[in-house]
C-alpha positions as CSV (number, residue, x, y, z in Angstrom):
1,X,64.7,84.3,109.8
2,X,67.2,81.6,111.2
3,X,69.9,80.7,108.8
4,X,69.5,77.2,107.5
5,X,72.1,74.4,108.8
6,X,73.8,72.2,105.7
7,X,75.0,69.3,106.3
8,X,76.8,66.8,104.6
9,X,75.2,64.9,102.4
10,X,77.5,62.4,101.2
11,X,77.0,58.4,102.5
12,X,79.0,56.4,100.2
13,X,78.7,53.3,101.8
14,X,75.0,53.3,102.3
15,X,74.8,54.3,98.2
16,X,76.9,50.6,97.9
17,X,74.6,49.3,100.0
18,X,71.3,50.4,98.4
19,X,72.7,49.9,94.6
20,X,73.5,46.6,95.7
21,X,69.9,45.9,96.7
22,X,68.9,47.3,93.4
23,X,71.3,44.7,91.7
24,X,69.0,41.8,93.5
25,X,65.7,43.9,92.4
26,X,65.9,42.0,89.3
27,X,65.8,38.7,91.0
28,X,62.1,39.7,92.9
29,X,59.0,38.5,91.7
30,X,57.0,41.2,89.8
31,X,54.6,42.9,91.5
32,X,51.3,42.1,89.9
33,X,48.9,42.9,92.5
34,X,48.5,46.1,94.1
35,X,46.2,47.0,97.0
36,X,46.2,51.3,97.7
37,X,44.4,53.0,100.5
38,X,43.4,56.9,99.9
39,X,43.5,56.0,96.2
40,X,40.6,59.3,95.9
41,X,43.3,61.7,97.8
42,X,45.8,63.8,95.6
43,X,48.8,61.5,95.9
44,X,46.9,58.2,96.3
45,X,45.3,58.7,92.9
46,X,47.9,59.4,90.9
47,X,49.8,56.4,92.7
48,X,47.0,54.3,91.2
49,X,47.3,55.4,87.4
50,X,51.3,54.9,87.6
51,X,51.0,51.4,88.8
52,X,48.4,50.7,86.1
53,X,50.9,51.8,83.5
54,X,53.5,49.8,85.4
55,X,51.6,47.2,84.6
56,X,50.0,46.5,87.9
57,X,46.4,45.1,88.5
58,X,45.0,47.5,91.1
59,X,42.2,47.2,93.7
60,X,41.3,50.3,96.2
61,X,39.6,50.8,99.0
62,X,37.0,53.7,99.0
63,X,34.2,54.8,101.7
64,X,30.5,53.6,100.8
65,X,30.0,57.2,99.6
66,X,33.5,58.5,98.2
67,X,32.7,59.5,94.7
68,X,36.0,58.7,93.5
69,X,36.0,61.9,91.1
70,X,39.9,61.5,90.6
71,X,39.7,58.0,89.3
72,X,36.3,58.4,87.3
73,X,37.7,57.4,84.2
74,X,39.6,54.1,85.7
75,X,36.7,52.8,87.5
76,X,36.5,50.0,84.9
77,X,40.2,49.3,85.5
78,X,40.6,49.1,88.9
79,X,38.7,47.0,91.7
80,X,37.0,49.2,94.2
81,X,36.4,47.9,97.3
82,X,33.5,49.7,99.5
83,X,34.6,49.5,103.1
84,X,36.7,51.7,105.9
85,X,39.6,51.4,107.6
86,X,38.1,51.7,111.1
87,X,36.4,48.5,110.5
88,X,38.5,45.9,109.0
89,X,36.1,43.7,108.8
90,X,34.6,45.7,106.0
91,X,37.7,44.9,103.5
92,X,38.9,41.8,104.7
93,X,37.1,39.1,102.6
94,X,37.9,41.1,99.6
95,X,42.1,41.3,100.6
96,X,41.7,37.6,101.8
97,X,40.7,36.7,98.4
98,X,42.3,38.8,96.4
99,X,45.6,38.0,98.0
100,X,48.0,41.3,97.1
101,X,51.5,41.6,96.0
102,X,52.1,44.8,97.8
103,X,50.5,47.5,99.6
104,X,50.4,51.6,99.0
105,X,48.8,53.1,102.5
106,X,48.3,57.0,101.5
107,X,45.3,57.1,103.3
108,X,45.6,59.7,106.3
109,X,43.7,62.2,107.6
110,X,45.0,66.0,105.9
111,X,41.7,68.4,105.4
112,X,44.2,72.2,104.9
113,X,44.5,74.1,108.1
114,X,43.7,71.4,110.6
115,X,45.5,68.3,110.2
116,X,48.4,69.2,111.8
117,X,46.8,69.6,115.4
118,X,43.9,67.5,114.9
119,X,43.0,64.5,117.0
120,X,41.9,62.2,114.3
121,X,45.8,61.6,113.4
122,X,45.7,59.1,116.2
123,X,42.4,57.4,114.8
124,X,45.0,57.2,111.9
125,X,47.8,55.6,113.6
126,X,45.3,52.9,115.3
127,X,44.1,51.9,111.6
128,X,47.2,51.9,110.0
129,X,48.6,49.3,112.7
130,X,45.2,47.2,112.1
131,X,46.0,47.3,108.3
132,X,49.5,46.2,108.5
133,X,48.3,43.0,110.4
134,X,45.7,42.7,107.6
135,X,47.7,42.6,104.2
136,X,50.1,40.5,106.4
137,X,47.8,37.9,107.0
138,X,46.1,38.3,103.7
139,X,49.8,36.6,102.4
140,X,50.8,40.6,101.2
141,X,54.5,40.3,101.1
142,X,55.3,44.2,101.0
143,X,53.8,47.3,102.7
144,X,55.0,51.0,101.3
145,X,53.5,53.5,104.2
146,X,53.3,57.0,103.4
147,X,55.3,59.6,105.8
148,X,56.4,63.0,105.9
149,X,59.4,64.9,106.7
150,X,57.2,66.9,109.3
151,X,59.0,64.0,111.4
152,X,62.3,65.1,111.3
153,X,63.8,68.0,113.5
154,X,63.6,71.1,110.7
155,X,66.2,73.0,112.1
156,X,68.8,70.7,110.9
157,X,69.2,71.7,107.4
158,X,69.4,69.3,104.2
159,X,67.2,66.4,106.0
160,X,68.4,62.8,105.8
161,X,66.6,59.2,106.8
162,X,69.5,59.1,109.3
163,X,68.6,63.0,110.1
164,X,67.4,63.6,114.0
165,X,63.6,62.8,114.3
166,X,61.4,65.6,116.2
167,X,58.2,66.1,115.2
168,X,56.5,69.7,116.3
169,X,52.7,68.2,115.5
170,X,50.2,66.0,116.4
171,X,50.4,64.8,112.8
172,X,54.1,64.7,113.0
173,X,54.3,62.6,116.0
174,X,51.6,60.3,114.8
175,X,53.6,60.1,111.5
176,X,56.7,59.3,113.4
177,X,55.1,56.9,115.9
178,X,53.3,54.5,112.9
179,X,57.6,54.3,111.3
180,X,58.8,53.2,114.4
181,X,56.1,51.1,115.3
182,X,55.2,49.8,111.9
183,X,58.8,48.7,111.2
184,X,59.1,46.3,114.4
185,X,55.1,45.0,114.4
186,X,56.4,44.2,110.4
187,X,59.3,42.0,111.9
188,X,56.7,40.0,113.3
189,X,54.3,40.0,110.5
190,X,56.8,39.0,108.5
191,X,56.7,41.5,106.2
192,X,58.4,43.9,104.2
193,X,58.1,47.5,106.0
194,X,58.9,50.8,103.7
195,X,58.3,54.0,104.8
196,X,58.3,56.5,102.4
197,X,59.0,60.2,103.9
198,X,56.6,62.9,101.3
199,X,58.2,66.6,101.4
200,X,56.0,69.4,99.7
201,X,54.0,68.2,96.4
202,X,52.1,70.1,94.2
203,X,50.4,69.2,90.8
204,X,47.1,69.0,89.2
205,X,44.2,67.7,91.0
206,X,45.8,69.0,95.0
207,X,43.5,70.7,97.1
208,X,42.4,74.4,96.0
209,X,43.0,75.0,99.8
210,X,46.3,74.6,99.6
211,X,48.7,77.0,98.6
212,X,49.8,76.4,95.0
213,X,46.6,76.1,94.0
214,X,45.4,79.4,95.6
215,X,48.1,81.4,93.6
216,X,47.2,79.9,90.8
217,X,43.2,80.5,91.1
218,X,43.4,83.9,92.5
219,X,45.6,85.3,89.4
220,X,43.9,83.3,87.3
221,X,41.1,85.2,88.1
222,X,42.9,88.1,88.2
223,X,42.7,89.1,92.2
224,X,45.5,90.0,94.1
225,X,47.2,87.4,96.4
226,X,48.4,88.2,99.8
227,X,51.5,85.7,101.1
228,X,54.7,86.2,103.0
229,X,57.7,87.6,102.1
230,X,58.8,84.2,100.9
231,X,62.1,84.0,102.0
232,X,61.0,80.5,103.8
233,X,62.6,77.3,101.6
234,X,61.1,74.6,100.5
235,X,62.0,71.1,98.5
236,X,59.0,70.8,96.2
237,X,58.3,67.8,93.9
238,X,55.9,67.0,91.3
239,X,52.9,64.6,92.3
240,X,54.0,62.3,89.5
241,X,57.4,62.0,90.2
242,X,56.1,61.1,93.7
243,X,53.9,58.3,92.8
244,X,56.4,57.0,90.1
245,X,58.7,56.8,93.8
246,X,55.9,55.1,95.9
247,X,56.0,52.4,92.5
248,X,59.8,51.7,92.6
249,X,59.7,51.3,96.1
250,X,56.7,48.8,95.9
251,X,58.8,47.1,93.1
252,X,62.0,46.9,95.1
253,X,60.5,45.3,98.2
254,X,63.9,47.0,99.8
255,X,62.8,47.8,103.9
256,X,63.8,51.2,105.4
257,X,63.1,54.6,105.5
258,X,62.8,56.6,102.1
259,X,63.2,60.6,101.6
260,X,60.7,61.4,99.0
261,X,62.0,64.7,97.5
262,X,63.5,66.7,94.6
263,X,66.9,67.8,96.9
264,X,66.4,71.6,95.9
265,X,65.6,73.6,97.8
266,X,64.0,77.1,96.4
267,X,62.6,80.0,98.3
268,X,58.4,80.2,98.1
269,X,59.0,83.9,96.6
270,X,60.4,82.2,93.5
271,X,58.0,79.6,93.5
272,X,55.4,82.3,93.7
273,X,57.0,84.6,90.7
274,X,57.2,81.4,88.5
275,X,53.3,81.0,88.9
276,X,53.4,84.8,88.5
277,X,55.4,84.8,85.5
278,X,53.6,82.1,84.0
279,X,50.4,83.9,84.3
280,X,51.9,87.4,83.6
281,X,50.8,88.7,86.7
282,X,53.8,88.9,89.1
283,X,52.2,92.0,89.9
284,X,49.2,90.6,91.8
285,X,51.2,88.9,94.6
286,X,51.8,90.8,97.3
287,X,54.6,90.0,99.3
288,X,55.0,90.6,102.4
289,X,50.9,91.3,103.0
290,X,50.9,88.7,105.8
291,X,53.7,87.5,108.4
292,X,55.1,84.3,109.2
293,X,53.0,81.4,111.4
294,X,55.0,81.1,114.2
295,X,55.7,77.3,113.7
296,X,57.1,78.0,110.4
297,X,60.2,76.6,109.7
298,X,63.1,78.7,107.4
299,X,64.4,75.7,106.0
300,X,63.4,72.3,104.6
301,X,64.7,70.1,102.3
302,X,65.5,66.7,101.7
303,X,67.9,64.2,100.6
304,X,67.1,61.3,97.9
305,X,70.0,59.5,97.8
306,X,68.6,56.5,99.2
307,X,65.8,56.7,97.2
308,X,67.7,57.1,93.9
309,X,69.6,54.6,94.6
310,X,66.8,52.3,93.7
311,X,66.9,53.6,89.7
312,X,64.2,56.6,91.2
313,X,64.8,60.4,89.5
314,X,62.2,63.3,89.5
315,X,61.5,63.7,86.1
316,X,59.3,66.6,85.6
317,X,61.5,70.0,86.2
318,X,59.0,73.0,88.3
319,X,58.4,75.4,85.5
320,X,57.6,72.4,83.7
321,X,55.2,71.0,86.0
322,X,53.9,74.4,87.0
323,X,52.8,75.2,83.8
324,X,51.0,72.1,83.6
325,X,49.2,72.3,86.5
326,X,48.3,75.9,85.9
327,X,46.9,74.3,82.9
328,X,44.8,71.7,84.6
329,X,43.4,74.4,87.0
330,X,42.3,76.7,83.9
331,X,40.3,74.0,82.2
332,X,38.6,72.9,85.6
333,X,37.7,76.2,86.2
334,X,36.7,77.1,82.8
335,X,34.3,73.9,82.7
């Protein structure tokens, strides 16, 4: 495998610059209004419950037939608004009247194993631009869209907002074109643009598709698990500590472009052996069962400091969170 690059990470002048604009955070109105998209994904729902604790009033916009299974028990809490983001028409009255502080857009397509090369990131793009324009004419003063570092260039080691930009997807490029895009059609709108970059999450509730998950099901279950040799590193962060991020951001109404990441990076061998150890079955993961995708990269991680600049820390550690969310998976599996 290619040896990861490191750069430097300091930036003390942009640290001056953002603690400064956490100095004037105080001086914002609150947010007290909340509109999410995707609020029945794996991120979007959880972003939902921490702005409720923040104190936000939340409304979410969900598909005529979207069970909303991860909000079940909020559904008295929350406005839900039936209607789709290929036809704005569908949730405009509703934003019109409901007039929104700030809006969370996690809403993208990402069904495991074909997102990354699939067409229907550009249906994507198209809505997100039609959604910018209207919360901006619904008076919104604030728009946190959701990215991902699968914009950057990955062979450039610890990743930065400032890093090189060179997506190798579909998804990617779509990701990268809405940032770009997004920031200057907000200049126009008149409107607060903050793009929030998401590395690797995990936590209760993701996708059994995906690959924490899948560790955690097949030992559970005592089965063997076939996976790489692992060696690959990764910046992993907690789905709670991620939408507590997307929160501060909406509270800050500070523009710009946000890494959304722990900063450690850690192989997906140890990652693996922690789920392993936690489940006393290290054993059943064979390592080295399957080779690498050819688009894998060695290395990625990311950089915070902007984001913590703004008062943001992770705060659940991985064992920590691990154990938790084998936890979560044991119950749903048991019922």
């Amino acid at each position: 495998m290619r040896q990861p690059l490191f750069r430097n990470r300091s930036g003390a002048c942009e640290q001056i610059v953002f603690a400064m604009a956490h100095l004037r955070w105080e001086e914002r109105l609150p947010v007290r209004k909340a509109f999410v998209t995707g609020a029945s994904g794996f991120v979007g729902a959880r972003v939902v419950r921490r702005l409720l604790a923040d104190g936000c009033d939340v409304a979410v916009l969900a598909t005529p037939n979207n069970p909303m299974q991860r909000l079940d028990d909020l559904v008295r809490e929350i406005q839900v608004w039936r209607g789709d983001l290929a036809s704005p028409s569908s949730y405009r009255p509703s934003l019109v009247a409901w007039k929104p502080d700030v809006c969370i857009h996690c809403a993208w397509y990402a069904e495991p194993g074909k997102y990354l090369a699939d067409e229907k990131n550009f249906a994507c793009l198209v809505q997100s631009w039609d959604l910018l324009k209207e919360v901006a004419a619904a008076g919104c003063k604030t728009a946190v869209f959701v990215g991902s570092c699968a914009e950057y260039d990955l062979s450039q080691g610890f990743l930065r907002v400032d890093s090189p930009t060179q997506p190798d997807t579909i998804y990617g490029a779509a990701k990268l074109a809405l940032a770009l895009t997004g920031a200057e059609l907000a200049k126009q709108l008149d409107i607060q643009f903050i793009w929030a970059r998401l590395f690797y999450l995990y936590g209760p509730g993701e996708d059994e598709r995906r690959m924490v998950p899948a560790v955690i099901r097949a030992l559970s279950a005592e089965k063997t698990f076939a996976a790489t040799s692992g060696e690959q590193v990764r910046d992993y962060l907690h789905v709670d500590d991620v939408a507590a991020a997307l929160s501060t951001l909406a509270h800050s109404g500070t523009p710009g472009t946000y890494n959304v990441c722990s900063g450690i990076p850690i192989t997906v061998r140890s990652l693996m052996e922690t789920i392993g150890g936690l489940l006393s079955r290290t054993q059943l993961i064979e390592f080295g069962k399957i080779p690498y995708r050819g688009w894998e990269p060695p290395f990625v991680c990311g950089d915070p400091q902007k984001l913590q600049a703004l008062g943001w820390r992770p705060q659940i550690p991985l064992h920590d969170g691990l154990r938790q969310t084998i936890s979560w998976w044991t119950q749903r599996d048991t019922r």
